[in-house]
C-alpha positions, -999 to +999 in steps of 0.1 A: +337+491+577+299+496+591+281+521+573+257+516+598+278+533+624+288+561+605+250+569+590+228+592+615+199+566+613+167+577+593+139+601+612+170+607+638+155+624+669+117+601+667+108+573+680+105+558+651+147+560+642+164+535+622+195+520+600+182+519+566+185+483+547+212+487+522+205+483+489+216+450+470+215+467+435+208+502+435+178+506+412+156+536+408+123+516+413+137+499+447+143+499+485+163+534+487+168+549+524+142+578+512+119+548+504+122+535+534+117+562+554+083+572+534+074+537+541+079+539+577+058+576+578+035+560+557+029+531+582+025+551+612+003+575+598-020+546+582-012+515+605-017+492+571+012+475+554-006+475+521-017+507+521+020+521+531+034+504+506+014+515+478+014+550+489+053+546+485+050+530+448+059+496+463+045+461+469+034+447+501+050+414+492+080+436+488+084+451+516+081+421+543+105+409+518+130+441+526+117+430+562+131+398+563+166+403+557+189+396+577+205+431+580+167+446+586+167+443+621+166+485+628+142+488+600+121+457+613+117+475+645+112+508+633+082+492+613+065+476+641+069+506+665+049+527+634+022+502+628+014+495+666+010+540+662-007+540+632-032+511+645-038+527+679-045+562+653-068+545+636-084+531+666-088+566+681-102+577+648-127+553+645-135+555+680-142+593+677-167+586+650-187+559+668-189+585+696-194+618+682-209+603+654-210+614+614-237+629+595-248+613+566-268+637+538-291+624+516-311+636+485-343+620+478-364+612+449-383+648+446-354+668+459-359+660+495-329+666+517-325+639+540-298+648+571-291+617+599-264+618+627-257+600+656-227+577+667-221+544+647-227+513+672-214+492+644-179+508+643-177+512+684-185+466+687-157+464+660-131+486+671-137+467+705-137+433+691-103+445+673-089+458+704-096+429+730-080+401+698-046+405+711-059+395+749-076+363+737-043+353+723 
């Protein structure tokens, strides 16, 4: 019988829905659906496998192992629907600083308070190089 078909998927009702990957030993450090789902939060809300993995308690090795199987399809997608989010987040947050800029406090030797502001040039040339990569391909 296909659990599959009788499981609501995971994050039902978001774009970012999907049939967990059953477990192939049930083990209390592993690939549960609650796992899975973190993961796939965690990966939209960061846009970094690494980091979404460790925010889970798991390895990045690990999951684009979980990835790979052959009953991951649903999960596979669900994961590159969140990072393509979590990268274009990122993009808009990085843009936002090089625009508005930051402001950067510094105390100097004597107590002097230095304050600086001002967009980040450095951050705008990268998140454009970053963002034109896939059209060179």
């Amino acid at each position: 019988m296909d659990t599959q078909a009788i499981t609501p998927p995971l994050l039902a009702g978001t774009s970012l829905a999907f049939h967990p990957v059953a477990q192939q030993r049930k083990r209390a450090d592993g690939w549960a659906p609650e796992v899975q789902q973190c993961f796939i939060r965690a990966l939209e809300a960061m846009g970094s496998v690494g980091q979404a993995a460790r925010a889970v308690g798991m390895g990045r090795r690990s999951a684009y192992r979980l990835r790979e199987r052959p009953d991951a399809a649903s999960f596979a997608a669900a994961w590159d629907r969140a990072i393509a989010m979590g990268r274009m987040r990122q993009f808009d947050y990085a843009m936002d600083r090089a625009i508005n800029g930051i402001t950067t406090v510094r105390i100097l030797r004597g107590g002097a308070i230095d304050v600086t502001g001002g967009p980040d040039m450095a951050i705008v040339h990268s998140a454009l190089r970053e963002d034109a990569a896939p059209l060179r391909a």
